[in-house]
N, C-alpha and C positions, 0 to 999 in steps of 0.2 A: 380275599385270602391274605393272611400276613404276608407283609414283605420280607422278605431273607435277607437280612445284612448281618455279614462274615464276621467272626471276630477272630483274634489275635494273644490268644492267653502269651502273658508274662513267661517265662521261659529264662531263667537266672543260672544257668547250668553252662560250667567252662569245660570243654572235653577236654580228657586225658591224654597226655604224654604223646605223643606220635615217635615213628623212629626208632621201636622198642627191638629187643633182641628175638631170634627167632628161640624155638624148641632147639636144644642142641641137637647137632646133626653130624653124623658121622665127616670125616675129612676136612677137607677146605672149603666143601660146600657151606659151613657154619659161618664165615665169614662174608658170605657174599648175599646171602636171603634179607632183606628186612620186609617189613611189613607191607601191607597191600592196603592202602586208604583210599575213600570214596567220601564226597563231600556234593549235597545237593538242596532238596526242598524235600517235606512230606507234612499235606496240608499246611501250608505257609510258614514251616517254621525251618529253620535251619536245620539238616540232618549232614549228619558223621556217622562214616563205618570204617573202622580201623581190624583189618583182618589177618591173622597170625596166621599163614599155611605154608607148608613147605614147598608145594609147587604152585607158582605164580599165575600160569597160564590159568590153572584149575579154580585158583582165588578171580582172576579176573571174570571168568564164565560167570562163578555165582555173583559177582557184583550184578553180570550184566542180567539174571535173574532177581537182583533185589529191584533194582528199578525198576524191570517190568511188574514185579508185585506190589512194589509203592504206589504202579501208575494205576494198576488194577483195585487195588484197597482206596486209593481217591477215588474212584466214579464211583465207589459206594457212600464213601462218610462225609464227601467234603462239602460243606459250601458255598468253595470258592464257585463250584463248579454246576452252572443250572440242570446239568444233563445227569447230575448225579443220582443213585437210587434216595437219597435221605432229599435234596430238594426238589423231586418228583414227590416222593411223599408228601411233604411238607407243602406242596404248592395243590396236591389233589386233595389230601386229608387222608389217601389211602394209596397202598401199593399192593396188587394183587402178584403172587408167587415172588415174592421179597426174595436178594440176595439172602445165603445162610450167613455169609458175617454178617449181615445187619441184623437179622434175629438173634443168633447167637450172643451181639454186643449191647441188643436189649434186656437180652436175658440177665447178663452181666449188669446193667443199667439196673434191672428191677432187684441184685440181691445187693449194690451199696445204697438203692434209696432206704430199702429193709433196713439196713447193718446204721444208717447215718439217723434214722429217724424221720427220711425225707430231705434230709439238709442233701441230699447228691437227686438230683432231678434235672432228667437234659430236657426236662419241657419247658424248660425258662426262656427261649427264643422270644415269645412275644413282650418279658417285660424287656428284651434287650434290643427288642423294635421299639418299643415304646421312649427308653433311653433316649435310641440315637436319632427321632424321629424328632423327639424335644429338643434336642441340641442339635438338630439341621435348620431351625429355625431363628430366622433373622430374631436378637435382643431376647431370648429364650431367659426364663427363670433360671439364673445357675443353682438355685436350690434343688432341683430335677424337676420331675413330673409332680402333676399335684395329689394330695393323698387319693382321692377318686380315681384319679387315671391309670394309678399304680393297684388299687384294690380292681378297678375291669381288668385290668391286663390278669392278675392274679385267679381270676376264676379261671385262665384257660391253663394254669400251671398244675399240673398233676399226671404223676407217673402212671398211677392206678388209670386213669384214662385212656392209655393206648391200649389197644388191643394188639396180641401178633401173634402168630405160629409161623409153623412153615409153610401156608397159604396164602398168609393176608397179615398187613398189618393197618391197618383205621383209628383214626382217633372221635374219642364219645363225640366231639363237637367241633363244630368249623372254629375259625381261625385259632388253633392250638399249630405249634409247630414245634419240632424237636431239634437243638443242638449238642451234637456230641463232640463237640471242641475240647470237654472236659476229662474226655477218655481216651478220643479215639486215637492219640496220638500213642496214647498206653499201646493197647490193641492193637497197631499197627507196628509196634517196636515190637513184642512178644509174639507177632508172625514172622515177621523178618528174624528172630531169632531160631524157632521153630525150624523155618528152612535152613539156615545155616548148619544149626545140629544136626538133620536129616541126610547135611552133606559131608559130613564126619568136623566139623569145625569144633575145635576144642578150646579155642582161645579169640575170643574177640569183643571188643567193645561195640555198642551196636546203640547211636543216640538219634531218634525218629521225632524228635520234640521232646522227648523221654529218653533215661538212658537206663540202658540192661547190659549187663556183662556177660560172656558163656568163659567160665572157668577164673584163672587167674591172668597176671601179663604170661606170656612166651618163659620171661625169666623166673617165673612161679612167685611173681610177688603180687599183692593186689594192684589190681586199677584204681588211678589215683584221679578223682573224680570232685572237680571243686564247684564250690556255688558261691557267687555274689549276690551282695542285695540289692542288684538288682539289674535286669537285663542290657542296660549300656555299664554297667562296670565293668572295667576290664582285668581287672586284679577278684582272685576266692579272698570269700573272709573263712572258709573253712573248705576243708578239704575230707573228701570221706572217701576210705580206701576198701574196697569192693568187691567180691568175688563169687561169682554167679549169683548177683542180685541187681535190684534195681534200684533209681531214683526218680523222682518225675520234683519239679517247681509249679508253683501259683503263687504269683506277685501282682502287686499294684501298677508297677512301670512300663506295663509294653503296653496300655492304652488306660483313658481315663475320658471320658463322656465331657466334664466340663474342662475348661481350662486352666481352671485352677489346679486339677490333678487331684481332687476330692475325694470325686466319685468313679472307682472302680468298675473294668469291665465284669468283675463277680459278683453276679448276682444272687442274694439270697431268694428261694422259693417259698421261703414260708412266710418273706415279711415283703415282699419286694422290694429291697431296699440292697444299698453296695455293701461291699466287705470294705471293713474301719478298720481290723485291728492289728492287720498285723503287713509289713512291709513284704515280708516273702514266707512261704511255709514249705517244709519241705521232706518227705516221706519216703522212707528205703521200705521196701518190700522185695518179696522171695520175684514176682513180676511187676512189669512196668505197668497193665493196664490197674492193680491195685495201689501201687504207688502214686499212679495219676488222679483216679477218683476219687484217694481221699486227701491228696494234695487239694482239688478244690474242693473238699467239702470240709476238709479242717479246715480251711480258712475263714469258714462262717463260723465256725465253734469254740465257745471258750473253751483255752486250756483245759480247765478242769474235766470237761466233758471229753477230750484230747487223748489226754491221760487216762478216763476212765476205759476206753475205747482200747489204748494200745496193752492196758493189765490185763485185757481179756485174752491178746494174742502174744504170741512166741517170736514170731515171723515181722514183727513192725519194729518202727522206729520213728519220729520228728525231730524237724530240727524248726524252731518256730522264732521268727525275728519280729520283734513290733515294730512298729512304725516310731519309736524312740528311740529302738536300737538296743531294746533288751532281746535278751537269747531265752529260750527255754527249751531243752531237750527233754524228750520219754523215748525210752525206751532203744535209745544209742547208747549206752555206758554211762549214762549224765546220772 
């Protein structure tokens, strides 16, 4: 069976403002509320919850609800974790009566490989064993794998292969494995926003690896929501202002297989090869799990195909940096 080694998507996103003003409130009470912030992990990436409520006690309850639902949503998606439902699959080839998020995030998985052409496929796991199995190796080719080894890992790449409902999910053949590092962090942000709404929260920023707004700030202006190019920069090269939507990044810089910093942990499925062209990409949507899959599936796609993609919707946006340091926006005002 493949072996599961975790990966680390790039993640280029500065959270918003902390400190902000409450809803106006009747008396003196106005001046004495600020905001309710939470700061943790979800699937290894750095998560932020910046919550606008008037009674604090009531904001800290559902904090201590998101964490228990971040810990719950991990033993499904993660890989950090062996006991997880996705590296039981993964390590059996099947999982009989599957978690419904994990069907349901399949589900989700089978309408962006649809909508991308296949360019979004979380069965890439084995070329990114294959990757990091080549670069564990004492004087390894920094050129990667060699064309053979990247076309065998490539047979087991395909979305149409797994099988799932709400009984069962199996894949057509052994060593295929699935990673959802490229959504789940979407899908895990737009739960957590979910219950916040369901607890009357009108106002908060909610960043899960992914970030999704519910409403405006407290003071009815947008969330002000920056991105660098690239995950150790500390300074936005642009700043996008927000209001019940989402953003999610996929960049080059939070890991790279050779040393040189070449070759990217994005893997393309249709060529087995890394994503070249572009330093950071980065996609507003109505939610964060759409914003995150096709963050990394626009990363494998020329612009033009980018563009042709976001004329078709209402609801998108990119923000696209090359690796020279050219911009190319669709469908943000550009």
């Amino acid at each position: 069976m493949t072996r599961i080694i975790g990966r680390r998507r790039a993640i280029a996103i500065i959270g918003a403002t902390i400190g902000l003003p409450l809803l106006p409130l009747p008396g003196a009470a106005r001046a004495a509320l600020r905001p309710v912030t939470w700061s943790g992990q979800a699937l290894g990436a750095s998560a932020t919850l910046i919550l606008n409520h008037e009674d604090e006690a009531v904001a800290r309850r559902l904090l201590d609800r998101v964490v228990v639902e971040i810990d719950r949503l991990e033993a499904i998606f993660s890989l950090y974790r062996s006991d997880s439902a996705l590296s039981v699959l993964n390590r059996m080839g099947a999982l009989v009566a599957p978690p419904a998020e994990l069907v349901h995030l399949l589900e989700i998985c089978a309408s962006f490989h649809k909508m991308t052409g296949g360019t979004f496929d979380p069965t890439v796991q084995p070329l990114w064993t294959l990757y990091a199995d080549h670069f564990a190796k004492p004087s390894s080719d920094q050129r990667g794998p060699s064309a053979r080894a990247i076309r065998q890992a490539l047979a087991y790449v395909d979305l149409t292969r797994v099988r799932f409902n709400g009984d069962r999910i199996a894949f057509a053949m052994p060593d295929m494995a699935l990673t959802l590092n490229g959504i789940a962090q979407g899908y895990i942000t737009d739960r957590i926003v979910d219950l916040l709404r369901q607890n009357g929260v009108a106002s908060s920023l909610v960043h899960m690896g992914e970030s999704r707004t519910i409403g405006a700030r407290a003071d009815g202006s947008p969330w002000q929501v920056g991105l660098a190019a690239s995950d150790v920069d500390a300074a936005s090269d642009i700043v996008l202002p927000l209001v019940d939507r989402a953003v999610a990044t996929s960049g080059i810089a939070g890991f790279s297989f050779d040393e040189a910093g070449r070759l990217s942990h994005i893997l393309d499925p249709r060529t087995g090869l890394t994503m070249q062209s572009y330093r950071r990409v980065s996609v507003v949507a109505d939610d964060a799990v759409t914003a995150d899959a096709l963050s990394t599936a626009f990363s494998l796609m020329e612009p033009q195909e980018i563009k042709a993609l976001i004329d078709t919707r209402t609801d998108l946006g990119a923000d696209l940096l090359s690796r020279a340091g050219t911009r190319r926006r669709f469908g943000l005002g550009a």
